[in-house]
Each structure stands twice: as C-alpha cells, then as structure tokens.
N, C-alpha and C positions, 0 to 999 in steps of 0.2 A: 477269564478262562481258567480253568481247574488245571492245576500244575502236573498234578499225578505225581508228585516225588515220591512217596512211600513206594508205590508202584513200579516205576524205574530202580528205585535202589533194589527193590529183595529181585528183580529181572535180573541187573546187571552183579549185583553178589551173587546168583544164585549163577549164572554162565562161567564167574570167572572162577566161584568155588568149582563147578562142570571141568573150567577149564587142567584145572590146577591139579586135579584127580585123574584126569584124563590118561589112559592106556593106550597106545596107538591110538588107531583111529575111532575109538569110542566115543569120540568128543564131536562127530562128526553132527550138526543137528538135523541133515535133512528137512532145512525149509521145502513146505510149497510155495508157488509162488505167491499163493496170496500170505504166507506169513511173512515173506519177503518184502509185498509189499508191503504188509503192518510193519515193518520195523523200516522199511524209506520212509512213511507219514513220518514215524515218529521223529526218525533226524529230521528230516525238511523240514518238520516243525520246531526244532531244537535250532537249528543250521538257521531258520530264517528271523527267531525272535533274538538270535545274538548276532544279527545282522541290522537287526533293527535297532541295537545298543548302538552297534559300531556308525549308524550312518547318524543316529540323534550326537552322538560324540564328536563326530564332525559337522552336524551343522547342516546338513544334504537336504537341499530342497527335495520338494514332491517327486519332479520329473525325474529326476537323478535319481532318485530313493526305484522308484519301478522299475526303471531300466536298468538298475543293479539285481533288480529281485529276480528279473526276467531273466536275465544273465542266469545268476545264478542256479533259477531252475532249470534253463538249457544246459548249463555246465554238468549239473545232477544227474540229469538225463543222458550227456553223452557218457558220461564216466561209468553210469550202469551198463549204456549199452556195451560200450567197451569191451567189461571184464565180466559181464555174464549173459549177452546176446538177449537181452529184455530191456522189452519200449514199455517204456514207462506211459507212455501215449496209449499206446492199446491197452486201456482198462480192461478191455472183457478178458483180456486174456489170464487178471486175476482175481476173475469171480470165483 
C-alpha cells in the first residue's frame, strides 16, 4: 500500500505554517463534511496500521486482533459523534 509521506508532510506543514500565521479566526478551515471525512480515512487509516504494530508486539491472535479493531472503530465513531453530531455510518451524508 502507497504510504503518501511526501503528501501528509507538505498537508501537515502547510496547516501548522496556516496555524502559526494565523490572525483571529482566520485559521478557521471550513471543512465540509466530505473533507472531514477525507481527513477520518486518513487517521483510521494511520490510527489502525499503528495498531496493528502494537497488537504484532504483543503477540494477539486473530480473534483478539478484530475485536480490538471493532472496538476501535466504534470508539472512533462515538468520539465523532460526540464532539461534532456526525455518524460516521451514514455515508450519504458525505457525498
């Protein structure tokens, strides 16, 4: 699978130079939600292949390994819904 590092780094320079300039609330970026979602793939996909470090470093059989993964992606899901009232579940909602 293609890492995208070059890609992620001039993103995340290019936000925290945004940030670091930033005047009031000029910094504000105005996701929609579909960019919102482009940037949840992108952790859950970050969030789960350094999960998948952490369960080979322990040793975690199969069954253990998914039902942490599951876990995890419910915990993702309530933690969005939480602090920004968006299910992650209803896709159409970020077409």
């Amino acid at each position: 699978m293609r890492a995208y590092k070059l890609e992620l780094e001039a993103i995340a320079t290019d936000i925290l130079n945004q940030n670091a300039d930033a005047v009031g609330n000029e910094n504000k970026p105005n996701y929609s939600k579909r960019d919102f979602m482009n940037a949840v793939i992108i952790f859950q996909t970050a969030l789960m292949d350094k999960m998948y470090d952490n369960q080979d470093f322990d040793e975690m059989n199969i069954e253990d390994r998914m039902k942490m993964a599951e876990s995890c992606g419910l915990e993702l899901r309530k933690l969005i819904h939480t602090y920004t009232g968006l299910d992650t579940h209803k896709f159409e909602d970020f077409l």
